[in-house]
C-alpha positions, 0 to 999 in steps of 0.5 A: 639338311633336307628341307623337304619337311618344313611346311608340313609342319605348319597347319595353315587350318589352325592358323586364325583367319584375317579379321574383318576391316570393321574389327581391326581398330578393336584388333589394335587395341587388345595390342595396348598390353605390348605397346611400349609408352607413346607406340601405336600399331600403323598396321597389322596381319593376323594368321602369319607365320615366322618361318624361323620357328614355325610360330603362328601370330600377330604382326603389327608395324608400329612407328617404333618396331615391328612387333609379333605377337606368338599366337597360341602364348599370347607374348611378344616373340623376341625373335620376330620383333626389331625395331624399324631402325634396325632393318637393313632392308626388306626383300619381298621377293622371296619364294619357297625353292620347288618341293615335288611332293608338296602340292601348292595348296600347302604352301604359302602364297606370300613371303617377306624377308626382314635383313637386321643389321644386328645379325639377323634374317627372318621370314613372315609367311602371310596368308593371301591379301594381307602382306601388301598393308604391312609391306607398305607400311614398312616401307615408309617406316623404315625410311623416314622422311625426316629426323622428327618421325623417328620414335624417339620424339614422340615422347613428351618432352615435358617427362625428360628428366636429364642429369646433365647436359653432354657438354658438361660430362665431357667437361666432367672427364677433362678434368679427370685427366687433368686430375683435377675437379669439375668446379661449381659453374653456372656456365661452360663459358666459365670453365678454365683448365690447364697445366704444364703441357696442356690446355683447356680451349673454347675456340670451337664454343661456335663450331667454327673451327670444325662443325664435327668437333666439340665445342670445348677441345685440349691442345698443347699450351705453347699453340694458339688459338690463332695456330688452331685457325691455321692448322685446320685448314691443313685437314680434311674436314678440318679435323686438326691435330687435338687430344683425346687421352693424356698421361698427367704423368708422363705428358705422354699424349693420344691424339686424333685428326684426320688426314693431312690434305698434301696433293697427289705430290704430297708436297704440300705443307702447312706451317701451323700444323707441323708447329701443332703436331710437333707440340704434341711430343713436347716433354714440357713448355721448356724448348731446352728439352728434348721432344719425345718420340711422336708415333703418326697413325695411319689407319688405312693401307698405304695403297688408299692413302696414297689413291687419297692423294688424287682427291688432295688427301694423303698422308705426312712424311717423317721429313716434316715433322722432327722425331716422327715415325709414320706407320701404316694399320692396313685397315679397310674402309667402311664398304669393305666392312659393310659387306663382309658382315653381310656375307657373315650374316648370310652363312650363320643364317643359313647354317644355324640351329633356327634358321630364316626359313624354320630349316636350311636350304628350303628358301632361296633368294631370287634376283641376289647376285651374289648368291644367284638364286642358289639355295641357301646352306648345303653343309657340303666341304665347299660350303664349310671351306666357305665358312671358314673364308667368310668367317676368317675375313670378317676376323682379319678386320677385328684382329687389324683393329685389336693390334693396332691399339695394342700397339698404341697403347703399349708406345705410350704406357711403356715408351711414354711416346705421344701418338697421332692417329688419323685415317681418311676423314678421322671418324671411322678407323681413327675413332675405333683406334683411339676409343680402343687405345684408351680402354686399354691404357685407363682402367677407369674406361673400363667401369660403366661409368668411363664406359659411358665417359670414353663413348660420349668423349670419342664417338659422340663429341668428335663427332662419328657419323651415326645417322650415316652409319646407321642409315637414318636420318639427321639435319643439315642446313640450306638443304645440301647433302650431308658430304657437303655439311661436313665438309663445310665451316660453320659461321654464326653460333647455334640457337641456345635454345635449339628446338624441333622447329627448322633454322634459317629462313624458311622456303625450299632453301631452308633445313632439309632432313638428308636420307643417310642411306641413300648414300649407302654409307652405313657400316658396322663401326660400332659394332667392331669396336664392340666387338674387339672389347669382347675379344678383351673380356674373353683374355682378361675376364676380370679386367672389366665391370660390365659384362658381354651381354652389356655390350649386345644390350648396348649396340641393341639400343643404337642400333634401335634409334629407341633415344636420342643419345645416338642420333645426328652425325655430330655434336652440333647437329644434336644441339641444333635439332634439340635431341638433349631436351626432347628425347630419352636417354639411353645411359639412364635406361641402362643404368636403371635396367642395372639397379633393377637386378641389383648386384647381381645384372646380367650386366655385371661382370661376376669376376670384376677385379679392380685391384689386379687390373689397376692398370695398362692392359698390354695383350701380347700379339700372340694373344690376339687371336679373334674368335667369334662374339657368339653373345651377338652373332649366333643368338638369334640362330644358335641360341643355345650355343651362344651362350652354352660354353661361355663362362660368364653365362655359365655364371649368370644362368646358376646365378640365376638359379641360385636367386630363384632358389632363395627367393623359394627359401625366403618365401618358404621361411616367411611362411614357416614364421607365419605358420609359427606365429598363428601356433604360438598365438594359439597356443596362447589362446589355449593356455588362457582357456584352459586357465580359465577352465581352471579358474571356473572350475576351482569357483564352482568347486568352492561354491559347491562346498559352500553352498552344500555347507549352507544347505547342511547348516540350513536343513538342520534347523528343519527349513526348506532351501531355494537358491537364486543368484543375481545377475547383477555382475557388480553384486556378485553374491549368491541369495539363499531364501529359506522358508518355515510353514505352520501346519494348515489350518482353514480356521486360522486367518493367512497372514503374509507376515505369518512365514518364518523366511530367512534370507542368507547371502554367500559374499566373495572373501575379497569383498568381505572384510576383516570383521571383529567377530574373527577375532572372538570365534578364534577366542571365544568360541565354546567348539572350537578345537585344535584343528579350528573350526568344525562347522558345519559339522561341528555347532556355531557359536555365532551362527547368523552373525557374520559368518554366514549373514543370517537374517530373521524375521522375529515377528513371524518368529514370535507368532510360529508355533514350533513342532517337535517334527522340525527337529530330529533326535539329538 
């Protein structure tokens, strides 16, 4: 693919210019909306440009990432973001290959490659002057000095809340296997756990058996304390025969240990580790019966182990051990693996959809020996030819690894067989076999919870070196190197109260923090057993509870040194440095991150079936054929294809769509139900009005007829009609005030008393009660008729009674002269 358009691209006019020094603590701030709890910016430049998209933004070294913010979204880029203890190594001396078109203007002056060891290359393009302080700065980030400048503890201890102390959830799964429960203690000291085959032993409470063993540890029931003293001196580390799996069943046994230490010879013996690893094929505490068959591992080639033998290391003969049979993986060593990854990561980087350098073959390593200079990509035959060889060696390691626990596990679930597996020092090779092995035997290792279980039991509490091969840094006492504190019994108990404060006495002798990457010991461990769990989700896609996008999520969180689950190379070490108590917690991260999406997480397996895989998963070897994890190695520069043909994205992304779908269905319903609650409310209000209407309307109606009764009563007798009415809403009657007037006369003396007025009030019916004279005018009255009565068209016997309530005044009725006029003709 040709290069030659890259930089033409990026406008370099449109990118912002640096900002001045008087604003950057102002710059710093306006950062605080992408800054994690307790992260703070250490250094930043503005106007850089990630190659791998062409996107321009803010770069800013924290003391946890490195972090870049998308200039024109204003959103942390995920591409352009990693975390400090991520970055394998920075490369500064990065240069664009010649392009005979493009003037030297157009491109930029200064670039910087960042190598992740989660699989990914990216390149910052700075604009002049400003690469030196973030380079700077990233240098001494990402070596720190010590343990205690990790991000994990800056976080106040006083807001770390722990469910529980490792020791006690490794206590926890011991039981489990034994079948039995974890009773209500105050203490681990306490603890007392044993059956016919087995038994629970604290002889290593002070790690003075073996520092890189826990501290509580399940041995055959026939062997002694005293034997375990003995058998571990037989073992390089003194890593002796223990258990980590066992069938309550069967007495079928897991074991792990590391090599045996026969000489170059292999003529060396020890009685007490022969009496141990024998013990182990014991069908029951019985001697009358016959020992199982015993299976001993060994994880290397058998060319290494017999190059151990120069070193005092080695392997054991079937010779000393009764029904033994030694068998050789042929799996590599840490080296070999380290940089075969490294090649893998070359080639996806150089030939994917989003590269390091925004397209293939227009960036070139310089100074690389490997690649000598030479530009990356080509997509010649050579190059696919390549591919094929780096992808197919890296695929050969995981295959040796899938195999070799298939054949464990199906030894002990089918022959009832015990197995002892070990490599070189038993924490590499031998922990991915074992912690594989068991996944495949108990499915209950395949729910987050024995998840979590399986990786605290054989990767933390037997103690794989993590900080070596993560290259951070971690503990060790009187300032020795960390081969050396491995190597090393430990004497005396560790403070019960461990603290960030050093141990021992101070001065140059005291507790020094080792650079683990200084000894170039960091390898992809991890990530191969991780990565062989993927090859079992894609064969038994409903054997598991959590899903591949777990799995990256997981090894996300390792790798980023963000808690302190992960840190130190041993149980002891953790306890001595205080981890427990001063950092995060990564199983309670992830499991929040759980209930935040429900059910429905991207870290479900939507085809979960406990019911169909309730047991052993036993893959044939044909089926053992690795393909790439595309969910962890082509996300960053294939990201649509890592997740385009995988059936379980497929499910997540319509999943998604789905919920998307009904949270607009819910919200849609919600509001179609408020819409229909305000008509209803209105509709109400209208049915009250318009009853009102109604009832307004029949009063007035009734007040017309009567008041036009009144008037007609009134003017009959030839009196003038005024109406008022009170506003007294308690006195609720109408007042008709009537006046008669004698004809003027200018001789005769006014008298206020000489009006004839008549008032008449109109009551409600309610509040007129039933009155005698009802009862005479249906009796008495002279004009009433079948039809009742006609008044007022028709006279009334009892007018100004209380029919109508007349009044009179009959002194000025006495003084009034009557004319004929008042009255018309009958």
């Amino acid at each position: 693919m040709d290069g030659s358009g890259s930089w033409d691209a990026i406008d370099w006019n449109q990118i912002e210019d640096p900002r001045p020094r008087r604003l950057v603590q102002s710059v710093k701030e306006s950062m605080d909306d992408f800054l994690l709890e307790d992260e703070e910016v250490i250094a930043q430049g503005h106007g850089v440009v990630l190659l791998n998209n062409r996107e321009p933004g803010t770069l800013s070294v924290t003391n946890f990432r490195l972090l870049f913010v998308s200039q024109a979204r204003k959103c942390v880029m995920e591409l352009g973001t990693i975390p400090l203890t991520t970055i394998e190594r920075l490369n500064d001396d990065v240069k664009l290959q010649p392009l005979p078109h493009l003037s030297d203007k157009s491109r930029p002056l200064e670039l910087l490659q960042v190598i992740g060891k989660d699989m990914r290359i990216i390149v910052f393009a700075f604009l002049p002057k400003q690469k030196k302080e973030v380079f700077d700065a990233l240098r001494r980030c990402t070596k720190p000095a010590n343990l205690w400048d990790l991000y994990a503890f800056s976080c106040d201890p006083s807001t770390i809340k722990n469910d529980s102390e490792p020791k006690w959830r490794l206590l926890r799964e011991y039981f489990r296997l034994f079948r039995k429960s974890l009773p209500q203690l105050r203490g681990v000291e306490e603890v007392s756990l044993s059956n016919d085959w087995w038994r629970l032993t604290r002889v290593n409470s002070s790690y003075a058996l073996c520092s890189t063993y826990p501290s509580e540890l399940i041995v055959p029931r026939g062997i002694s304390d005293e034997d375990l003293f003995q058998a571990s001196t037989f073992r390089s580390g003194k890593r002796l025969p223990v258990i980590s799996w066992c069938d309550p069943g069967t007495g079928a046994v897991l074991a792990r240990s590391a090599q045996p230490m026969v000489g170059l010879m292999m003529n060396f013996r020890n009685n007490a580790d022969e009496k141990l690893v024998c013990a182990l094929s014991s069908r029951t505490t019985n001697d009358k019966v016959s020992p199982r068959k015993l299976y001993i591992i060994d994880a290397r080639p058998r060319a290494n182990a017999l190059a151990n033998g120069a070193k005092g290391g080695g392997s054991e003969s079937s010779s000393n051990y009764p029904r033994s049979e030694v068998l050789f993986l042929g799996i590599q060593n840490i080296h070999t693996m380290r940089d075969s990854l490294s090649r893998l990561r070359d080639y996806v980087d150089a030939h994917g959809s989003i590269s390091s350098n925004g397209t293939p073959s227009a960036v070139s390593v310089v100074g690389d020996r490997r690649n000598r200079g030479s530009t990356w990509g080509g997509g010649n035959l050579n190059s696919m030819t390549s591919f094929s060889s780096t992808l197919g060696e890296w695929l050969n390691h995981i295959q040796n690894i899938l195999v070799g626990a298939s054949w464990i596990a199906a030894q002990i679930a089918e022959e009832a067989a015990s197995v002892l597996v070990h490599c070189s020092d038993g924490w590499d090779r031998t922990t991915q076999l074992v912690a594989l092995a068991c996944l495949l035997l108990d499915p209950y290792y395949r729910t987050f919870s024995g998840f979590q279980a399986l990786v605290e039991k054989d990767w933390l509490a037997f103690g794989h070196p993590f900080a070596e091969r993560m290259g951070v840094p971690t503990v060790a006492e009187n300032g020795g190197s960390q081969y050396e504190l491995l190597r090393q019994p430990s004497l005396g108990n560790l403070s019960s109260s461990p603290s960030r404060t050093p141990l021992g006495p101070s001065g140059p002798s005291s507790n020094a923090s080792v650079q683990s990457q200084t000894s170039n010991n960091s390898s992809p461990i991890l990530l191969q057993w991780l990565d062989c769990i993927s090859q079992l989700l894609r064969l038994y896609p409903s054997a598991f509870q959590f899903s591949s996008k777990f799995l990256v999520d997981f090894m996300d969180c390792v790798l980023s040194c963000r808690f302190g689950n992960f840190l130190c190379n041993s149980e002891r070490e953790r306890e001595q440095s205080g981890v427990t108590n001063s950092c995060r917690c990564m199983w309670s991260y992830l499991a929040d991150l759980r209930a935040s999406g429900g059910s429905f997480h991207e870290h479900y397996n939507p085809f979960y079936d406990p019911v169909k895989h309730n047991g052993a998963l036993l893959p044939p070897a044909a089926a053992l054929a690795p393909t790439l994890w595309p969910q962890f190695y082509l996300r960053w520069t294939c990201p649509n294809e890592s997740q385009g043909g995988d059936l379980e994205s497929q499910w997540h992304a319509m999943n998604k769509k789905y919920a998307e779908a009904m949270k607009a269905k819910d919200i849609a319903e919600w509001r179609a139900k408020d819409i229909k609650m305000k008509m209803e409310s209105v509709k109400q209000d209208l049915q009250r009005e318009r009853h009102a209407s109604n009832t307004a309307s029949a009063t007035a109606q009734s007040a017309q007829r009567e008041n036009a009764a009144i008037k007609k009563a009134i003017e009959s007798i030839g009196c003038t009609i005024k109406f008022s009415t009170s506003e007294n809403q308690e006195d609720r009657t109408e007042v008709l005030s009537c006046s008669l007037r004698r004809g003027t006369d200018a001789r005769v003396q006014e008298d206020e008393n000489g009006d004839f007025s008549v008032s008449i009030s109109a009551i409600e019916d309610s509040l007129v009660s039933e009155a005698p004279g009802d009862h005479f005018c249906e009796s008495l009255c002279p004009f009433r008729t079948r039809d009742g009565c006609r008044w007022p068209d028709a006279p009334c016997a009892q007018l100004g009674s209380q029919f109508v309530g007349l009044k009179a005044n009959f002194d000025a009725f006495d003084r009034l002269s009557i004319q004929d006029c008042y009255f018309g003709p009958e």
